[in-house]
N, C-alpha and C positions, 0 to 999 in steps of 0.2 A: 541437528543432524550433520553429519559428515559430510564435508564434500564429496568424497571418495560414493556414500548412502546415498548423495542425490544422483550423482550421476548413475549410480547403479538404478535408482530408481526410474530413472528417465529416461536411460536404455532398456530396461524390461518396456516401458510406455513406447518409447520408441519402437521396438520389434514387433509387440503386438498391433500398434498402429501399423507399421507397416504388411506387417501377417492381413490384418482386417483388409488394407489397400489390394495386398493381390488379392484372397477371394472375393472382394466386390469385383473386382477387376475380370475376375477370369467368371462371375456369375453375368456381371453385366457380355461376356463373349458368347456365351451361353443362353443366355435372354437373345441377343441379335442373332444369333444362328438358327433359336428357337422361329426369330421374325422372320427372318429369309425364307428358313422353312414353309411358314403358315405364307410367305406371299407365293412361294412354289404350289402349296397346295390348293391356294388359290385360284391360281392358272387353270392348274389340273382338273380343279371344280369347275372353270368354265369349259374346259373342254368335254368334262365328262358328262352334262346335259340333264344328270337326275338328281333329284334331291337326296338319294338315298346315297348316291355315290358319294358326294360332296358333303354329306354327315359323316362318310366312314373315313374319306380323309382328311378332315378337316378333326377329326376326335385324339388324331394321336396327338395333332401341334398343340391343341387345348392340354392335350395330358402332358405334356412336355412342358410348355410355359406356365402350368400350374406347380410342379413341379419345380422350377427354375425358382419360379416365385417362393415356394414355402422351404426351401432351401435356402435361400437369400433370407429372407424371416428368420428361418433358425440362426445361422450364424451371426444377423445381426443383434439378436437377442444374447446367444454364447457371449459376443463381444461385447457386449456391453454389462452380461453376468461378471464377466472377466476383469474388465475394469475398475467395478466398484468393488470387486477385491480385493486388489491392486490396491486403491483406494484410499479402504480401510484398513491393510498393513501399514501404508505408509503414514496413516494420520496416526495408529497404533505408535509406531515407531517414533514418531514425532514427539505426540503427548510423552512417553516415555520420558526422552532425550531431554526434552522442557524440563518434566518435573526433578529431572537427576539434576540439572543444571540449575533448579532454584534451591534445592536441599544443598549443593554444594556451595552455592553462593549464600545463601542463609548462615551455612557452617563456619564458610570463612568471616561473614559479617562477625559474627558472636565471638569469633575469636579476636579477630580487631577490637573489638570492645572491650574483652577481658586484656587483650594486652594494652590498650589505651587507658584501663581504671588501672592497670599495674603500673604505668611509667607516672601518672599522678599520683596515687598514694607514694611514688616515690618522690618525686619533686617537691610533694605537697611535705614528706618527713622530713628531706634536706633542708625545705627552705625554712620548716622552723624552726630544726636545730641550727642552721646560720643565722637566723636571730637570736635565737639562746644563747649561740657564742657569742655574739656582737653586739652586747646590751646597749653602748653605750651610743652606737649607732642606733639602734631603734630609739633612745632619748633624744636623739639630734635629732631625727628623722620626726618624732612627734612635738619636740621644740617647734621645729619649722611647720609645723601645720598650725600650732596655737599663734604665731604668732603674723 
């Protein structure tokens, strides 16, 4: 992969991570305002004396921190739909780049090898027509091994 592809890839990671940062961020503001709330209505239950008063306002801050809660749920399921997306492009991308990179390196191997049986079948004809010219040398040369 590219350098240029990973950093592309880890600034999309990046953004989204930081996307995901603010709305926890601004869920968890939302959760404590939700709390504030339920400890205001709290109050208001003590002051209001009935059970029935203190069900009816004590129901929205339930409906509101339920609410805060399965919002916070969604998104961090989206976030994390999101990133095994992410992912799996990027492992796509990868596998890709590998396999092009061994098919080319395979290609060049087998031509190295085609040009390395070329330069001996040359060496290998020179050097025996340099014997063929130079018989009297190969007699010397097998003299001195007999004896």
């Amino acid at each position: 992969m590219s350098k240029t592809a990973q950093k592309r890839n880890r600034a999309q990671l990046e953004a989204l991570a930081a996307q995901q940062a603010q709305e926890i961020a601004e869920l968890r503001g939302q959760l404590e305002k939700a709390q504030a709330q339920l400890h205001e209505r709290e109050i208001v239950c003590e002051r209001a004396g009935t059970m029935a008063d203190a069900a009816m306002t004590l129901n929205g801050v339930f409906k509101a921190a339920d609410d805060a809660a399965a919002q916070y749920l969604e998104n961090i399921r989206a976030f994390t739909e999101e990133q095994h997306k992410v992912c799996a492009q990027i492992e796509r991308t990868t596998r890709e780049q590998a396999e092009a990179m061994l098919r080319e390196t395979e290609e060049r191997c087998r031509a190295r090898e085609r040009e390395a049986d070329a330069y001996w079948e040359k060496l290998s004809a020179k050097f025996e027509q340099f014997c063929a010219e130079h018989k009297e040398l190969r007699e010397l040369l097998d003299e001195g091994r007999k004896s």
